[in-house]
N, C-alpha and C positions, 0 to 999 in steps of 0.2 A: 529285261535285256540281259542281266546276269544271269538265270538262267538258264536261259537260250544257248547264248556266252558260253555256258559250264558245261550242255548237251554237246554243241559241238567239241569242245574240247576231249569229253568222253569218245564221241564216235569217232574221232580221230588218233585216239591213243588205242582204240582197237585192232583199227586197221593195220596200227605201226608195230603194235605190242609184238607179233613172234619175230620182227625182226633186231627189238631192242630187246629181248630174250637171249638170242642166237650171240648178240653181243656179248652180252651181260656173260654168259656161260662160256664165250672166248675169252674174256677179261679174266676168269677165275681159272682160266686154265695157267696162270702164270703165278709158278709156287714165291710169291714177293713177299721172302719174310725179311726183315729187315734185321732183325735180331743175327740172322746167320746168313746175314749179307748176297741171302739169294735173288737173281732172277729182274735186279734192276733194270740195268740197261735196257732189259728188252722190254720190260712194264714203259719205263717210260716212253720209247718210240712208240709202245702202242697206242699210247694216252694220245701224245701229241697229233699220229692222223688219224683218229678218229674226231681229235678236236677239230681238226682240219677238214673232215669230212662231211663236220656238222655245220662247218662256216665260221667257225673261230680262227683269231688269231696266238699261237702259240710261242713262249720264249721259254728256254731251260734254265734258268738260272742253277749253275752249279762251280760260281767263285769263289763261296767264301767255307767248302769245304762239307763233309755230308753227303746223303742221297740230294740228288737232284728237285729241287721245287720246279713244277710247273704254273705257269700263270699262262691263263687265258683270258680272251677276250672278247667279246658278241658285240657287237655297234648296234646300236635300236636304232641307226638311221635315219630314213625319214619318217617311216612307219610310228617311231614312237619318241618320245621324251629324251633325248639326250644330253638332260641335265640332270638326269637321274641315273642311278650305279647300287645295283644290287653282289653286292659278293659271295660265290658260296667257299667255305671249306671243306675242303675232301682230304681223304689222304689213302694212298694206292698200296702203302705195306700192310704186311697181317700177321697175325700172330702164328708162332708154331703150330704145327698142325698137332704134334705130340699131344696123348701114346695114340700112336696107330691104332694098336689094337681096339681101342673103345669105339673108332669111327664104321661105321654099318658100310657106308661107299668110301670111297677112294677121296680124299680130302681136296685133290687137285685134278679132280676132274668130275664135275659139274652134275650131279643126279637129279630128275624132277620124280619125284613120287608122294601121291596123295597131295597134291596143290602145293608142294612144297619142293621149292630148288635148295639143296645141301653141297655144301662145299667152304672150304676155309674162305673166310673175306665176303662172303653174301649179304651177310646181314652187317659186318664190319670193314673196311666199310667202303665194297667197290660196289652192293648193289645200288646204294644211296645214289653213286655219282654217276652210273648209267642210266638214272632214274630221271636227275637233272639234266641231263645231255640229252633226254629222247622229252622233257616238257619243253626245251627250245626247239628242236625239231617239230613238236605239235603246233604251238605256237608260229613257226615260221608257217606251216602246212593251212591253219587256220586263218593267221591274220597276215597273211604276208611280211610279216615282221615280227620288231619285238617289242615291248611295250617301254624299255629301258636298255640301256647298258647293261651287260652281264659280265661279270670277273669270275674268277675260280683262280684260289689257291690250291693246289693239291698238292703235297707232300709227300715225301716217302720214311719219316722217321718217327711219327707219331704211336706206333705199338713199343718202341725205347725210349721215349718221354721227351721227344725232339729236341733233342739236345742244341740242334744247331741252326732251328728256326728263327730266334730272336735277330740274330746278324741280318738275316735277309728281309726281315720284316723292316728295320731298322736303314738298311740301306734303299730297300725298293720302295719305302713308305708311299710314295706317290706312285707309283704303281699300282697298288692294291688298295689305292685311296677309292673309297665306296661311302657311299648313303646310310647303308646296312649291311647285315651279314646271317644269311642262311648256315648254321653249325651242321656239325657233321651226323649227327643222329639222329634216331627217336625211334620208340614203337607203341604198338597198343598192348594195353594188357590183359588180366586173365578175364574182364568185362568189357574187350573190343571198343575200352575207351581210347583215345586216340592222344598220347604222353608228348609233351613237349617240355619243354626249361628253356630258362633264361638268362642261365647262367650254368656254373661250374666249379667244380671241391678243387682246391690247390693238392700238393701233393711232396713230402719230404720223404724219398725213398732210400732207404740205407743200407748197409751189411755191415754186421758186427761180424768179428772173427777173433777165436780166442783159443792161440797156440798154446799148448803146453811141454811138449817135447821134438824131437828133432824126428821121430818113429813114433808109429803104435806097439804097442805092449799088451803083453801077456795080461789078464784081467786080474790076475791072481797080486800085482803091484798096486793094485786100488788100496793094499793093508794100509799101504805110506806113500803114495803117490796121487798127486792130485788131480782128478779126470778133467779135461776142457770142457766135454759134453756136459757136465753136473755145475760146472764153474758158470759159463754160459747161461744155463738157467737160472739160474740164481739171479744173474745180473738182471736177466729180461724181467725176472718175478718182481725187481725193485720197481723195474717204471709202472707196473701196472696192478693193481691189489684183486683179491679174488671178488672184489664189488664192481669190478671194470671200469675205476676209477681211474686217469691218469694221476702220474703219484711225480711227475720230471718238474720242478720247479720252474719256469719262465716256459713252459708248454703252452698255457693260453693268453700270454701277453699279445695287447695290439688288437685285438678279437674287434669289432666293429657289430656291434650290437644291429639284430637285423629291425627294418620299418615295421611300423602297424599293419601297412598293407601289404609286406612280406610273411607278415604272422598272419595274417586273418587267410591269404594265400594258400600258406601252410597248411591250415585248418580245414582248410576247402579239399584239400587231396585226398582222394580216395586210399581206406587200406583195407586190406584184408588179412587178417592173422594167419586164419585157419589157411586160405590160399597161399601163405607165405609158407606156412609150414610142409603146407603137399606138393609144394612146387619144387624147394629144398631137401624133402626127405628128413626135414631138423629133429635130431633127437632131445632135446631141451628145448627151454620154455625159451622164448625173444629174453634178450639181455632189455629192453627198455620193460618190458611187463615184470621183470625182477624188481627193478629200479622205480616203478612206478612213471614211465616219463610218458609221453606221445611217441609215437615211433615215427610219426614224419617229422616232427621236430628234431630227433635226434638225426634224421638222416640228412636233413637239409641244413642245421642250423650247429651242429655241434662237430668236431673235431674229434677223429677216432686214430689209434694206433693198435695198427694188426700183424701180426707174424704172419708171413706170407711162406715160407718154408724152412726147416732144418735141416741140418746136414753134419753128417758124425757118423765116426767110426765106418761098422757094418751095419749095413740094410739088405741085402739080400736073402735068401733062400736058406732056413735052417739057423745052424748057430755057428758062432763064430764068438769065442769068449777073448775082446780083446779093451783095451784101454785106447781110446781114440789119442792121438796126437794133437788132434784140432778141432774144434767146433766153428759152425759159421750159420747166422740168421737173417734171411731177407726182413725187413721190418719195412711198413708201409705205413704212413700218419697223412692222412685224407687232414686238409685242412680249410678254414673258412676264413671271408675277408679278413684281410688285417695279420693273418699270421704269414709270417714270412719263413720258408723252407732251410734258410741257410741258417737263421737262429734257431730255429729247431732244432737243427741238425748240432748247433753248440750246447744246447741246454741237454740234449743226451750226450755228448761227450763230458761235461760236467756233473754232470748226474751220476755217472758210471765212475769217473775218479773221485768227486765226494764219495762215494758209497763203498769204497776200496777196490772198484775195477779198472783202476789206472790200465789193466794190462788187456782191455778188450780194445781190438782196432776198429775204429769206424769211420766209414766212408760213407759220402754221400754219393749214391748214385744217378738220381735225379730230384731235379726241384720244380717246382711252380706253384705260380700262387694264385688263390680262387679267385670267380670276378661275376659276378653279379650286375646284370643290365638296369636300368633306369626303369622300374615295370610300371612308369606311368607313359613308357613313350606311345608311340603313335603305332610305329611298328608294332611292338607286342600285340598291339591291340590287333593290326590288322592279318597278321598271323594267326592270330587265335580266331578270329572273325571267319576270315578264309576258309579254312579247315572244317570248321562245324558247317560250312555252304557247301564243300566237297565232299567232305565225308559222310553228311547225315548221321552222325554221331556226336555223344559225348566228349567232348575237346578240355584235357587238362593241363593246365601250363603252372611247374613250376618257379620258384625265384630260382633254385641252381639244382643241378644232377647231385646224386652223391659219387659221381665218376670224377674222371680227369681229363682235360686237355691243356692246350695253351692258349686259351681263352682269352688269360690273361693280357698277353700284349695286344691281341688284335683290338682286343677295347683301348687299352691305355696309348698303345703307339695311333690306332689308326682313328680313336674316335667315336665309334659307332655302338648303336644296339646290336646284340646277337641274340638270335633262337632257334634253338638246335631242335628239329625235327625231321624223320627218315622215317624208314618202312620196314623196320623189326618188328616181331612180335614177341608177348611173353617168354615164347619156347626157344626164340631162336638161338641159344646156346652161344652167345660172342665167347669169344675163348675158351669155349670148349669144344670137344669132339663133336661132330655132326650139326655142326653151324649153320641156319636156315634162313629161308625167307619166306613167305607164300606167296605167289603167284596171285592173288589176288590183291594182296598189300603193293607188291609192285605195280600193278595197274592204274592201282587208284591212287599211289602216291606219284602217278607221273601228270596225271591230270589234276590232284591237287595244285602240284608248284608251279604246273602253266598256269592254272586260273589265279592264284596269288601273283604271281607275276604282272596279270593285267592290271592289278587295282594296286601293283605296289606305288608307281608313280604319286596317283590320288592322292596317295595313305600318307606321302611326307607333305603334305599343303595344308595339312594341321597346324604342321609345325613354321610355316613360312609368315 
């Protein structure tokens, strides 16, 4: 009967496929970047009737200040179980489309070439949630129904590190109160195996900034003047040694040592060096093969701090011989259970005045902290289960991404398992120029998550 079950699902996502395209490709025509406060308003009304149009019910929560959260709703009626509540998260901003120039088409307006749709937000992350909206459509088309309650949070603040999701999770708790939680991602990789996690890296994002003068200057004043740019570095050289050692005192306090069967998990994930390196262009050898370590261990299990850009003096075209007035450093520290982003953030203010850099300013820009599902629950299991029925492939689920979201609350406030899987692929470039999907990932991840959907009910009477 499953199956059967999963045929029709497929012949039905066929039928429907070029008009949940046609969608998908009006969605991305809306330049929502949230960084430069573009193009809101209109993303949201569009979300809301098309939810509308799917048979949901929609409310905008936007009291407690921020882009607008949408929450939706799908009643499984009589058709199905309605003592069960799947939630997915989405989230409707995207990153800059910047520089221009590297993109092949036009970033905000939607190309399909060689099986692949390009355009900013495809693969991050509005194909995902067109992807959800057209397996209840299947679903309804199929079984006259739905097989449970379906929620959707969808956000608009997640590409600036949602700053102001916690309020509204905290307020509407019973609102977005769910069974489980469908995450916002996932893709296959360079062996069309099929990536999931089950969990997420916290995140203590910074900018140091270190004035020296009121102007820049002639360069020819470096005799007896001290540059900001050369000061700066210096600072950044103390937290971290040419071994890629963090070197900031109370940096790994708290750390929460991972399970047996989050390490033996580990072990289980595929890597590929040589693919890491042709994928990247890397001119150096992996920092864990210097080190001697695992390289999935380092990416799942350990806590990294990266320069994420500089900024100083002149950068342009030719020369310009001058003494910068000010330096300034994006710094990103990906963090695991147990460290918390605000004491981070004091252990490098500390660090830098121990060290004699009382006079660098540092802010913290955003925080959040990693979170890690229960991977003996029942869900995991029937997520992971699902997917290998669906796809006929290899299915690998990690304990956590080495990305970010805000994972963290939706577990701690609302309770539940989360596993975050979508229809990216290796290539699909998130955050960068010519951001993609294939057209065949789309497909198959919309009759993936109807047929997950059926047997999610089942999947919690494990646990009853």
């Amino acid at each position: 009967m499953s199956q059967e079950l999963l045929q029709k699902l497929i012949n039905n996502t066929k039928e429907i496929l070029p008009q949940s395209l046609e969608l998908l490709k009006d969605y991305l025509t809306f330049p929502t970047v949230s960084a430069q406060k573009r193009a809101i308003p209109e993303t949201v009304q569009f979300l809301s009737q098309i939810i509308k149009e799917t048979g949901g019910e929609v409310k905008i929560l936007d009291d407690l200040g921020g882009n607008p959260v949408i929450y939706a709703y799908f009643s499984a009626g009589s058709k199905g179980n309605s003592q069960k509540t799947l939630l997915f998260y989405n989230h409707y901003d995207v990153q800059p489309p910047e520089p221009f120039e590297e993109w092949e088409s036009e970033p905000f307006h939607p190309t399909i070439k060689d099986g692949k749709l390009y355009a900013r937000g495809a693969a991050d992350n509005k194909g995902d949630l067109i992807v959800r909206l057209t397996a209840i459509k299947v679903l309804q088309n199929v079984m006259g129904g739905l097989p449970c309650n379906i929620k959707f949070m969808i956000e608009g603040e997640e590409e600036i590190g949602s700053p102001n999701l916690t309020p509204y999770l905290s307020k509407y708790k019973e609102l977005f109160s769910a069974d489980a939680c469908i995450w916002e991602f996932g893709n296959k990789d360079d062996q069309e195996r099929v990536q999931m996690v089950a969990g997420i890296k916290g995140m203590a994002y910074m900018e140091l900034t270190c004035v020296g003068a009121d102007i820049d200057m002639h360069s020819s004043v470096g005799a007896y003047v001290d540059n900001a740019a050369w000061r700066l570095v210096h600072a950044l050289a103390t937290m971290r040694n040419d071994q890629h050692d963090i070197l900031v005192e109370g940096f790994f306090d708290g750390i929460i040592d991972p399970t047996e069967a989050e390490i033996e998990a580990v072990h289980m994930l595929p890597f590929d060096e040589e693919a890491i390196q042709s994928l990247y262009g890397l001119k150096r050898p992996l920092i864990t093969k210097e080190k001697g370590e695992d390289p999935r261990e380092a990416m799942v299990f350990k806590p990294t701090m990266t320069i994420c850009g500089l900024e100083s003096g002149y950068t342009g075209e030719g020369a310009k011989t001058v003494l910068p007035k000010r330096a300034k450093a994006k710094l990103d520290c990906r963090l695991v259970p147990g460290q918390d982003p605000e004491h981070i953030f004091k252990c490098i203010q500390t660090h830098l005045i121990k060290n004699g850099f009382n006079d660098i300013d540092v802010e913290l820009i955003n925080g959040q902290k990693a979170y890690r599902s229960d991977y003996h629950h029942p869900f995991i299991h029937h997520v992971y289960q699902s997917a290998k029925t669906a796809y006929q492939k290899e299915v690998v689920i990690a304990p956590n991404s080495a990305g970010t979201g805000p994972m963290f609350d939706f577990g701690e406030l609302l309770e539940l398992p989360i596993v975050s899987t979508g229809v990216g692929w290796i290539g699909s470039k998130v955050h960068a120029p010519n951001e993609s999907i294939r057209l065949k990932d789309f497909e198959e991840g919309i009759y993936y998550i109807a047929y997950m959907l059926t047997g999610f009910p089942d999947s919690l009477n494990d646990m009853d």
